[in-house]
C-alpha beads as a LAMMPS data file, in Angstrom:
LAMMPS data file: protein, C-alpha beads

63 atoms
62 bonds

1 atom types
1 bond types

-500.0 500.0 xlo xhi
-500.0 500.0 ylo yhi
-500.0 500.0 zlo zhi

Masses

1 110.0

Atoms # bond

1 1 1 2.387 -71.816 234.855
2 1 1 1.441 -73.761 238.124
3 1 1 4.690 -74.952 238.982
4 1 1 5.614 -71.120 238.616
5 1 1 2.653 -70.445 240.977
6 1 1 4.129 -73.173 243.437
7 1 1 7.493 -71.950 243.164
8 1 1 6.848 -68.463 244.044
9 1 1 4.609 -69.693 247.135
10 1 1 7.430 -71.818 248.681
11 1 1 9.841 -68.745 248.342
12 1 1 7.241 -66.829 249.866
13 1 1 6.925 -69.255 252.656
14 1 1 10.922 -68.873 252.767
15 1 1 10.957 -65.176 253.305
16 1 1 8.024 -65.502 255.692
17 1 1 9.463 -67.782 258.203
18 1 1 13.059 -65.611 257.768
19 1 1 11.313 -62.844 259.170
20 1 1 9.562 -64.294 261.798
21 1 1 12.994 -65.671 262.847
22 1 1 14.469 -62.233 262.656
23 1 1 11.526 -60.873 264.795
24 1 1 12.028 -63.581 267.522
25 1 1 15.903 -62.852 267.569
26 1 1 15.042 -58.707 267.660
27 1 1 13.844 -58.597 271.602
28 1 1 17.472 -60.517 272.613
29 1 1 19.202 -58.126 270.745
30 1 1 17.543 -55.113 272.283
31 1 1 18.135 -56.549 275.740
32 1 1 21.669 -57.379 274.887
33 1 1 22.164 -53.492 273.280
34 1 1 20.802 -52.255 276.640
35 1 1 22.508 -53.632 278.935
36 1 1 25.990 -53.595 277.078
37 1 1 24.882 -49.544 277.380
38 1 1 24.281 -49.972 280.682
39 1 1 27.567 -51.605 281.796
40 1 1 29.436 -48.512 279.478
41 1 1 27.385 -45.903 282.331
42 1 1 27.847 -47.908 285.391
43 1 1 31.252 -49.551 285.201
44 1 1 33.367 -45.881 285.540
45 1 1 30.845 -45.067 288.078
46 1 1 32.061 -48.196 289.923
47 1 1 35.648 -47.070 289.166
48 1 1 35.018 -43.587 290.205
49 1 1 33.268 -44.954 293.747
50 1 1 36.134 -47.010 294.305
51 1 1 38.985 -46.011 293.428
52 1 1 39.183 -42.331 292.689
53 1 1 36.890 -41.319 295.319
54 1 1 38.928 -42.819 298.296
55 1 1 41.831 -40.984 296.870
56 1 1 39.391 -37.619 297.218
57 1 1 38.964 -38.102 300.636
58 1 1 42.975 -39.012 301.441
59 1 1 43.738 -35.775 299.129
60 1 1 41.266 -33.706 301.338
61 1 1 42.556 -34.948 304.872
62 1 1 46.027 -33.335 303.502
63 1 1 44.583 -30.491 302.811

Bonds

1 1 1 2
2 1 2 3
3 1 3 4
4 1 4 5
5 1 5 6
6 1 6 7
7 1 7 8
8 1 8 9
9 1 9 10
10 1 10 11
11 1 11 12
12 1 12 13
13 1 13 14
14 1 14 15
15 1 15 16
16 1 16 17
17 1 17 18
18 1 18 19
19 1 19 20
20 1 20 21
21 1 21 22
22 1 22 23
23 1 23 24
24 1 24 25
25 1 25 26
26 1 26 27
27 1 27 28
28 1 28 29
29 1 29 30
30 1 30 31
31 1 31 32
32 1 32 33
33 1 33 34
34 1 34 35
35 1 35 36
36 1 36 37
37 1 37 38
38 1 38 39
39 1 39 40
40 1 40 41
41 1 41 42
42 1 42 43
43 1 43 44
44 1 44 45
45 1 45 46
46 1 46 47
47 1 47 48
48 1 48 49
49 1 49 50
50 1 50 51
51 1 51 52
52 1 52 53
53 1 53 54
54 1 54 55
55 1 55 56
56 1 56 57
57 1 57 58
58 1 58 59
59 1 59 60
60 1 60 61
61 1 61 62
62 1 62 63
C-alpha cells in the first residue's frame, strides 16, 4: 500500500509542476494575443493613413 502512496505522490508532483509550467507560459501568451490584436487594429489604419488617404486629398483637389 506504500508504494501506492508513493506512486500517487510523484504523479501528484507531475501534475503540480505541469501547471506551474502552464501558469508561467499563460502571461506570454496573453501578451502575444494582445498585441497580434493590436497589429489586426492598427495595420489598416496605417494603410488607410497612407495610402487611401493621399488618394482623398488628390480626389478632392479634382473636385
Amino acid at each position: 500500500m506504500d508504494t501506492v502512496g508513493d506512486l500517487l505522490k510523484g504523479i501528484m508532483n507531475i501534475w503540480v509542476e505541469m501547471l506551474f509550467a502552464i501558469l508561467s507560459i499563460f502571461p506570454k501568451f496573453i501578451k502575444l494575443a494582445l498585441w497580434a490584436l493590436m497589429a489586426i487594429i492598427i495595420l489598416p489604419c496605417v494603410f488607410v493613413a497612407g495610402t487611401v488617404y493621399p488618394a482623398w486629398e488628390k480626389w478632392g483637389q479634382e473636385l
